[in-house]
C-alpha positions in Angstrom: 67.8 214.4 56.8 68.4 211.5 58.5 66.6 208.3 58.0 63.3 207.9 59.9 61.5 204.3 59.9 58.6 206.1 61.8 58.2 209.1 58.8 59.4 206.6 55.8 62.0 209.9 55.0 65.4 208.8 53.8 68.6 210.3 52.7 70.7 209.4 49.9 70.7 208.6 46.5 68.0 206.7 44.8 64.7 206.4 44.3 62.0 207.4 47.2 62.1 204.3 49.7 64.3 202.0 48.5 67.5 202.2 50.9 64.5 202.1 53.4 63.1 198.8 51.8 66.5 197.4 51.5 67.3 197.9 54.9 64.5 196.4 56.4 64.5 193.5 54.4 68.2 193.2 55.8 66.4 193.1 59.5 63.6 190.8 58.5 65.9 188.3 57.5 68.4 189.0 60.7 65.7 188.8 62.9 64.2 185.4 61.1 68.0 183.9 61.6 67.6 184.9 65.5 64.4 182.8 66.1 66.5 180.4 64.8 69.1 180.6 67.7 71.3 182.9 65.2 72.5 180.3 62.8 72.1 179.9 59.1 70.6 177.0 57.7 74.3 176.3 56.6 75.7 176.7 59.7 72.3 175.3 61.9 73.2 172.4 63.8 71.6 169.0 62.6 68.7 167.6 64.5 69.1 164.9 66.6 67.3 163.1 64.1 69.7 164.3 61.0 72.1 162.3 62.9 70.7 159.1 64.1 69.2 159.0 60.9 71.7 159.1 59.2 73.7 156.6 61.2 71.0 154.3 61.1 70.6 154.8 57.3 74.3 153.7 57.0 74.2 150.6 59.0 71.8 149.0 57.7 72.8 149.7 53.8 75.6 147.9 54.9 73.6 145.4 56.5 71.8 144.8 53.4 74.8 144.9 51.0 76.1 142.3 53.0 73.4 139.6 52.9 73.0 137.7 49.2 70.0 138.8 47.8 66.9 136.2 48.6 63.4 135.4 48.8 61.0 137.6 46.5 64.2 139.3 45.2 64.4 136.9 42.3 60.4 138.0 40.8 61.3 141.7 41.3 64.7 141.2 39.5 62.9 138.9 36.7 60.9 141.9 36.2 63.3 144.5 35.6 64.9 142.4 33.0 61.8 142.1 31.3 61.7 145.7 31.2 65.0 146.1 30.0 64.7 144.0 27.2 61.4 146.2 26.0 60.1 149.0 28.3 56.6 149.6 26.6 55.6 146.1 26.0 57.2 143.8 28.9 56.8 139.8 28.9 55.2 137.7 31.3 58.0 137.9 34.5 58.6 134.1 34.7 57.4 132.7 31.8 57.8 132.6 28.0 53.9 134.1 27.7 53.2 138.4 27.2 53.1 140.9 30.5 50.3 142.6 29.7 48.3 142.7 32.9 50.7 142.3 35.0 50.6 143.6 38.1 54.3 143.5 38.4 54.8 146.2 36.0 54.3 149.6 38.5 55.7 153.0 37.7 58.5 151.7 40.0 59.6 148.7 38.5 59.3 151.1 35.4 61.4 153.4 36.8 64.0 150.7 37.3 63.7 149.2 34.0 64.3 152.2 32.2 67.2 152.9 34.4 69.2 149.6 33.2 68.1 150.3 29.8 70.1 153.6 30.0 72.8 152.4 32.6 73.2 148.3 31.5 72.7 147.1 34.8 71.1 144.1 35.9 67.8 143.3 37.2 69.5 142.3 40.4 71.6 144.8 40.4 69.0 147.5 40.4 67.5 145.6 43.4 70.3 145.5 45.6 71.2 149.8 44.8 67.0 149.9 45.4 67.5 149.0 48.9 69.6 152.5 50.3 67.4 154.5 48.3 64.1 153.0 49.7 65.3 152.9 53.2 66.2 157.1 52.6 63.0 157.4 51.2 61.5 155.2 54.7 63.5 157.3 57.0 63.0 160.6 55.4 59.0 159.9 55.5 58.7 158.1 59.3 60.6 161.8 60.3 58.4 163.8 58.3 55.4 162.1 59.9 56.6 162.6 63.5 57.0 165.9 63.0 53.8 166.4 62.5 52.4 164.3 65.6 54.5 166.0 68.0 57.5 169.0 68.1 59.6 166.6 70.8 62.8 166.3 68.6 64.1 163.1 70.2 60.6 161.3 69.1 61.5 161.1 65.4 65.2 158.9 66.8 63.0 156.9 69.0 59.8 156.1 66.7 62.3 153.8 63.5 63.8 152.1 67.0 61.2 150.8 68.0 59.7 150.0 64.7 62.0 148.0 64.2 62.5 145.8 67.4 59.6 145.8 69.0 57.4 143.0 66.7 57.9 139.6 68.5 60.4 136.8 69.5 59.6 134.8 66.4 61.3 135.6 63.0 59.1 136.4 60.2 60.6 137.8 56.8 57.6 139.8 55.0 57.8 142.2 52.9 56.0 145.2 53.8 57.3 143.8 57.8 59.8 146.8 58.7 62.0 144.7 61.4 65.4 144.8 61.3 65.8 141.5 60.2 63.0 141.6 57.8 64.7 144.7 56.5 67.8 143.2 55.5 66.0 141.1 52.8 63.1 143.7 51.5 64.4 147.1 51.7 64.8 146.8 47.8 61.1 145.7 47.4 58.6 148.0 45.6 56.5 147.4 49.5 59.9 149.3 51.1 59.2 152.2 48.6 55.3 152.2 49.6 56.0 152.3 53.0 58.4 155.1 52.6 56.0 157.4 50.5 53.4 156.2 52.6 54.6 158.2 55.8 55.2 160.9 53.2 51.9 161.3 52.6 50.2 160.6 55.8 51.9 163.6 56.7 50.9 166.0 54.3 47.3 164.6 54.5 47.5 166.0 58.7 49.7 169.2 58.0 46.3 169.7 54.7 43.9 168.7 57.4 44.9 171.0 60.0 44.5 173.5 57.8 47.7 174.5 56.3 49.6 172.6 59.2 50.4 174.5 62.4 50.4 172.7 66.2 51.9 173.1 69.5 53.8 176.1 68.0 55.4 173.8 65.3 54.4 175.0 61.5 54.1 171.7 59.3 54.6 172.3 55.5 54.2 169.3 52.5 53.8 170.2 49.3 54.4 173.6 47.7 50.7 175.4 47.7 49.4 173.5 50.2 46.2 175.8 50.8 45.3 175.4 46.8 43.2 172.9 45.6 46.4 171.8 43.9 47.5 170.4 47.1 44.7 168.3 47.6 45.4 167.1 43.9 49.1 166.2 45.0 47.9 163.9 47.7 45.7 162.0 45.3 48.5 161.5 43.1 50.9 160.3 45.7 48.2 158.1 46.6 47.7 157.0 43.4 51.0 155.9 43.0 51.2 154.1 46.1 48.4 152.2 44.7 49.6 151.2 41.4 53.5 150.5 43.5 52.2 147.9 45.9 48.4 147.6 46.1 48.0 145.8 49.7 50.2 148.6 50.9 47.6 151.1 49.7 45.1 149.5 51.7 47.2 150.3 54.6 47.3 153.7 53.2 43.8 154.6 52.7 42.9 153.2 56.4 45.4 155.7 57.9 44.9 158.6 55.3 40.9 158.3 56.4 41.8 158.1 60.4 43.8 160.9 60.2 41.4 163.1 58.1 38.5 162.0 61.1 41.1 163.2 63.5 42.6 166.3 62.3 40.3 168.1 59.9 38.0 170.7 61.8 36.5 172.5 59.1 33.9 170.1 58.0 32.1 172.5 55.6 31.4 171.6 51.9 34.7 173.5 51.0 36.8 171.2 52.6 34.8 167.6 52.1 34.9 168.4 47.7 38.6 169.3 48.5 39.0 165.9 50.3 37.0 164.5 47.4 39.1 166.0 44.5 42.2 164.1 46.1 40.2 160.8 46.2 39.0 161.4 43.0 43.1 162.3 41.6 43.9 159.1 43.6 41.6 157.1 41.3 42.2 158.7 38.0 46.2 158.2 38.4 45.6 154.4 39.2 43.4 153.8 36.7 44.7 155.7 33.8 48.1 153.6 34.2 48.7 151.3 30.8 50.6 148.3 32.0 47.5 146.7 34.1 44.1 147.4 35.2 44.4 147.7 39.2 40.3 146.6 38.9 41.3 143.5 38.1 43.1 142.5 41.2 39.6 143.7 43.6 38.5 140.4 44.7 41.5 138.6 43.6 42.3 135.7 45.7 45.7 134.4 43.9 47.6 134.9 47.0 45.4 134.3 49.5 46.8 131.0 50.7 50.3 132.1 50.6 48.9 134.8 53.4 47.6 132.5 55.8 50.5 131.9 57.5 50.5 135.9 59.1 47.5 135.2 60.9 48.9 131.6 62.5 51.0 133.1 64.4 50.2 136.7 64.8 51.0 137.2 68.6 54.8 135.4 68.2 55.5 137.9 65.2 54.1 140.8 67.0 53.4 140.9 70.6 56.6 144.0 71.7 54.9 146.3 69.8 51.7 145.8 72.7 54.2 147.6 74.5 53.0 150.6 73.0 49.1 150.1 73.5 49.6 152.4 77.0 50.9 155.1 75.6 48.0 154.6 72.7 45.4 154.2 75.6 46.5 157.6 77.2 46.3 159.5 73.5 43.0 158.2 73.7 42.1 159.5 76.8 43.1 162.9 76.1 41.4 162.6 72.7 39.2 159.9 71.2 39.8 161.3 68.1 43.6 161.0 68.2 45.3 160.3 64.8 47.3 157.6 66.6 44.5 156.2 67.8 42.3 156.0 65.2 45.0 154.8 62.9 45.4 151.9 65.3 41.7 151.4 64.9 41.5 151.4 61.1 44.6 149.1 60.4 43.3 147.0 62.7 39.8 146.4 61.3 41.3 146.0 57.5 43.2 142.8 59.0 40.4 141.5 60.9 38.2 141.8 57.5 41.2 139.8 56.4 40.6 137.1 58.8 37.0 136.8 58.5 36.3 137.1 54.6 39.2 134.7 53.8 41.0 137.3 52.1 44.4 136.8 54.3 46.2 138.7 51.3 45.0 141.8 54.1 47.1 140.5 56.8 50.0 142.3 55.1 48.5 145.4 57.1 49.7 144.1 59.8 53.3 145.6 59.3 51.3 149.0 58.9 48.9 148.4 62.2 51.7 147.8 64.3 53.3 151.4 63.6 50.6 153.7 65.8 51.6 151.9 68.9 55.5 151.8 68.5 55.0 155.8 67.2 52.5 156.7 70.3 55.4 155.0 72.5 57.8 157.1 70.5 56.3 160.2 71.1 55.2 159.6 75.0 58.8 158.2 76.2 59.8 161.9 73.9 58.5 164.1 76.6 61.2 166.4 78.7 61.6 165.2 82.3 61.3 165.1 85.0 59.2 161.8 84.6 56.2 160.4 86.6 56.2 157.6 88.0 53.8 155.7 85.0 55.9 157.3 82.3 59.3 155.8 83.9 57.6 152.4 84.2 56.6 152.6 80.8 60.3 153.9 79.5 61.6 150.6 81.4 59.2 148.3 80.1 60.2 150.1 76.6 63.4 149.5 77.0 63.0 145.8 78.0 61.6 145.2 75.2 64.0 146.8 72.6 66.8 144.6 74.5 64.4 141.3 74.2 63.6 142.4 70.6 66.7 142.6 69.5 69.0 139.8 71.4 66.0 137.3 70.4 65.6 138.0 66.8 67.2 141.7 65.3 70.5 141.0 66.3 71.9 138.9 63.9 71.1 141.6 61.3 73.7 143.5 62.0 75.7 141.5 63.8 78.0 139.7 61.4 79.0 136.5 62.3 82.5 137.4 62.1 82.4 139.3 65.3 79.5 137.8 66.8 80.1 136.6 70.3 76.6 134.6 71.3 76.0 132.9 67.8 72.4 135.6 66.7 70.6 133.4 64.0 71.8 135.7 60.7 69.2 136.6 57.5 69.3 133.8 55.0 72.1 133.1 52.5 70.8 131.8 49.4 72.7 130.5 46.6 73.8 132.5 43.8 72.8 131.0 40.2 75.0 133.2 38.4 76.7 130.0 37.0 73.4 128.8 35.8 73.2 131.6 33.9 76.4 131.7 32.2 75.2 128.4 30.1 71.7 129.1 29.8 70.8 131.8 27.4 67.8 134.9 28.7 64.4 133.9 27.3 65.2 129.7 27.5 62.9 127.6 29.4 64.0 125.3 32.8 62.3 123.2 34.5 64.0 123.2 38.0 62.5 120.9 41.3 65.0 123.5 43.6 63.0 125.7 46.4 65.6 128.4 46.2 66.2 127.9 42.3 62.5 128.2 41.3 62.3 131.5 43.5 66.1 133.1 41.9 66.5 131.8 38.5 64.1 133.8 36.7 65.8 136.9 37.8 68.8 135.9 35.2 66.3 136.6 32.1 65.5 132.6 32.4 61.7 132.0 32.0 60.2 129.1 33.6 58.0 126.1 32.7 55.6 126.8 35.8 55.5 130.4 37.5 56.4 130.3 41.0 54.1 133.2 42.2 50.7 134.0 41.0 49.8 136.7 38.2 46.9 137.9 36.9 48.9 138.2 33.2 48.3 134.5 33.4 45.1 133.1 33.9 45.8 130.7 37.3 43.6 127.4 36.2 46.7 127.8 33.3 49.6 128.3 35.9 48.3 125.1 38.0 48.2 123.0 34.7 51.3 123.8 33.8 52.7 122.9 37.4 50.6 119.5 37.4 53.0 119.2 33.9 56.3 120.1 35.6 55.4 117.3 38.3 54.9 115.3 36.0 58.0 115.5 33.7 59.6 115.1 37.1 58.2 111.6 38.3 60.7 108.9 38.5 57.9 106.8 36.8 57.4 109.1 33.8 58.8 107.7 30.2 60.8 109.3 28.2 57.3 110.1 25.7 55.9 111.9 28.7 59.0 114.2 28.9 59.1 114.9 25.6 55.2 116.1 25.0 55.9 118.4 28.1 59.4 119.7 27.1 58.0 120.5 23.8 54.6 122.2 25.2 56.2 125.0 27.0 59.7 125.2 24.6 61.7 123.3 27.5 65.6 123.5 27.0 67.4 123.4 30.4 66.5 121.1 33.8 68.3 122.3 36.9 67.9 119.3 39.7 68.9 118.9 43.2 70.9 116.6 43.8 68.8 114.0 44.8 67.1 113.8 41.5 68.2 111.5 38.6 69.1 113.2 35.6 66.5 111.9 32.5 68.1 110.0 29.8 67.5 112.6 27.1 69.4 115.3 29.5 73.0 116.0 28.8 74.7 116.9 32.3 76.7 120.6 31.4 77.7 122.0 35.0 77.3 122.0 38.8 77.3 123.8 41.9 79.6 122.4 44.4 77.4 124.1 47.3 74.1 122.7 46.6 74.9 119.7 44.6 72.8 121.0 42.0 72.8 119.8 38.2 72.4 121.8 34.8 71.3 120.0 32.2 70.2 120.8 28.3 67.8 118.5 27.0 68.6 116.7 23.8 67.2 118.6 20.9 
């Protein structure tokens, strides 16, 4: 008898039912391929995002490669040394003195270290092959994200470009700061890595809050069991680690994590608050638990404060393209007051204020965080299929004004070598290498150096240094301003040769590396130079 889907009957060998299970399962899957426009995912063509992505991800690996590493690059590569040399029990980053408690020593940097224990790279090495890897993870979490705010594919391709031109007309290298410019000097930071899981997470904290993720037709998915506690349980670890990666970041984090929870989650029963609470709860077990540093001890911390100061001087320079987007924010707002967008805006923008006020300017870093929910809520509204009205075609042009002003003003010059440069952009910074330093000086020797660029590089060699550049909590900072008042003084032209000595031998001092303007002390033996900076090595006379 011939097969009936109707009766169940079949013909044929086999056991009862199964040509019949076989065969529809064939269909299922034929007919899931159709809503997909009839293609395989091997044969699907890539999203519009897959490939601007992805041409964007290339461009500015290159970018990066091509720029000497600089700035904070030095502390990060001082600390996977550090690690290299032991993984479990790490020294100070800078200075002949232990690591424990130091902040320095995240799960990432951990990562890294034992990574050049296995492998023998460098600590600057590790940095610079950081960068494409952070920048995947960036991209890969700012499309994940827009997914969830809106189906439009051509918002994803928009939302990194104007992230990263519309900020302002001044430069400003941050880290955490997701310009392009900016970019070409931290995208191997632990804060590019934050960032990155950051818009990871934000989206699986809407797809968890909408219930298992479905809008506007679109079905968002983050991590595997998403409507199990152990969902929930996955976001507070992922928070967690954010946390214990790059602290000020977290801040950021939390802000959004807690707008977009207000925003999205309907279900407000107790259910769904102790789920919300288990993941808060994960969050603050994973930071706490981990054994390299206690993240209490940096609450109230105001090390780095000063250093901060400077985001808030001159906020509106550094910033004001991204207002560009408020518009599009104001009209989310309209249609909703409890738009994720929107309150996102909202909460970032309160944590920096609270930085202003309270003196705290270490929370002016969220600025680079804040600016996001207006360059994404331009994204997403300049995303829609036309035809256009008249407000959204002004708005596209002012957009578009301002990507061209953003970039010919400040972006440019990052990828824009000056080999084929026609106008003359201003280019990232090209610091010195110290690589010949290093070839004299042993790892784990002390140097005094009076060099801006040295005492930020040359610990990221393996060479400690009299005085840390950058604050730590692994070392007390009444200690690390002593030891700088003792640096200045070895360094005065009026010291005697007694004075050096009782500071050389305090802090185990072997090596000086002066600018050029400096006279090399008596005791000091000249060994090489650089012919770019004028810069002297010298050993000190046993």
């Amino acid at each position: 008898m011939p097969h009936s889907a109707q009766t169940g009957q079949h013909s044929g060998p086999g056991p009862s039912g199964a040509g019949t299970r076989v065969r529809l399962r064939h269909r299922l899957a034929l007919g899931a391929t159709a809503l997909r426009g009839g293609r395989t995912w091997l044969t699907r063509r890539p999203t519009p995002y897959v490939v601007m992505g992805g041409l964007f991800w290339l461009v500015m690996t290159l970018a990066y490669w091509r720029v000497p590493l600089c700035c904070d690059a030095g502390q990060h590569a001082a600390v996977v040394e550090r690690l290299r040399w032991n993984l479990l029990h790490p020294a100070h980053p800078t200075a002949d003195l232990p690591g424990a408690g130091s902040p320095y020593y995240s799960p990432y940097a951990v990562a890294q270290g034992a990574l050049a224990r296995l492998t023998g790279l460098s600590g600057w090495s590790l940095v610079k092959l950081a960068g494409p890897v952070n920048l995947l993870v960036l991209l890969t979490g700012i499309g994940r994200f827009v997914r969830v705010l809106t189906p439009r594919p051509w918002a994803p391709v928009l939302a990194p470009l104007f992230m990263t031109l519309l900020w302002g007309t001044e430069r400003i290298l941050w880290s955490g700061y997701l310009g392009l410019m900016s970019m070409t000097t931290n995208l191997g930071y632990p804060s590019a890595f934050a960032t990155g899981l950051t818009f990871w997470t934000w989206a699986w904290t809407a797809a968890r809050a909408r219930g298992g993720g479905s809008a506007r037709g679109v079905r968002y998915v983050g991590p595997s069991g998403l409507g199990s506690v152990w969902a929930y349980a996955g976001i507070g670890a992922s928070y967690g680690l954010i946390v214990l990666v790059h602290p000020i970041t977290a801040v950021g984090a939390a802000a959004g994590a807690l707008a977009i929870v207000v925003a999205l989650q309907r279900d407000r029963r107790g259910l769904a608050v102790g789920r919300w609470a288990l993941a808060c709860g994960v969050a603050s077990a994973v930071a706490v638990s981990w054994p390299y540093y206690d993240i209490l001890s940096l609450a109230g911390n105001s090390g780095v404060d000063a250093m901060h100061r400077g985001l808030y001087a001159n906020m509106a320079g550094h910033l004001w393209l991204a207002l560009l987007g408020l518009p599009a924010l104001w009209a989310r707002g309209r249609r909703s007051p409890r738009d994720p967008l929107v309150l996102m805006f909202t909460a970032e923008c309160l944590v920096v204020a609270y930085g202003w006020v309270s003196g705290h300017h270490t929370y002016g870093r969220a600025l680079g965080l804040a600016a996001v929910p207006a360059q994404f809520a331009l994204a997403v509204e300049l995303a829609a299929p036309r035809p256009w009205g008249w407000a959204r075609r002004l708005l596209g042009g002012a957009a578009a004004a301002g990507v061209c002003v953003g970039f010919l003003t400040v972006q440019a010059g990052a990828v824009v070598p000056r080999a084929v440069d026609p106008v003359g952009f201003d280019q990232p910074p090209r610091w010195p290498s110290y690589g010949w330093v290093a070839r004299h000086v042993r790892a784990g020797d002390v140097l005094i150096t009076d060099g801006y660029f040295a005492g930020h590089a040359i610990a990221g060699y393996g060479v400690n240094m009299a005085a840390p550049t950058w604050p730590d909590p692994a070392l007390d900072e009444g200690e690390r301003v002593r030891r700088y008042a003792d640096v200045r003084a070895y360094l005065d032209p009026a010291s005697t040769r007694a004075r050096r000595g009782l500071v050389a031998r305090r802090y185990g001092v072997k090596w000086l590396l002066l600018t050029r303007w400096r006279k090399v002390p008596e005791e000091a033996v000249v060994v090489d130079w650089s012919r770019r900076t004028g810069e002297v090595l010298a050993r000190i006379a046993p």
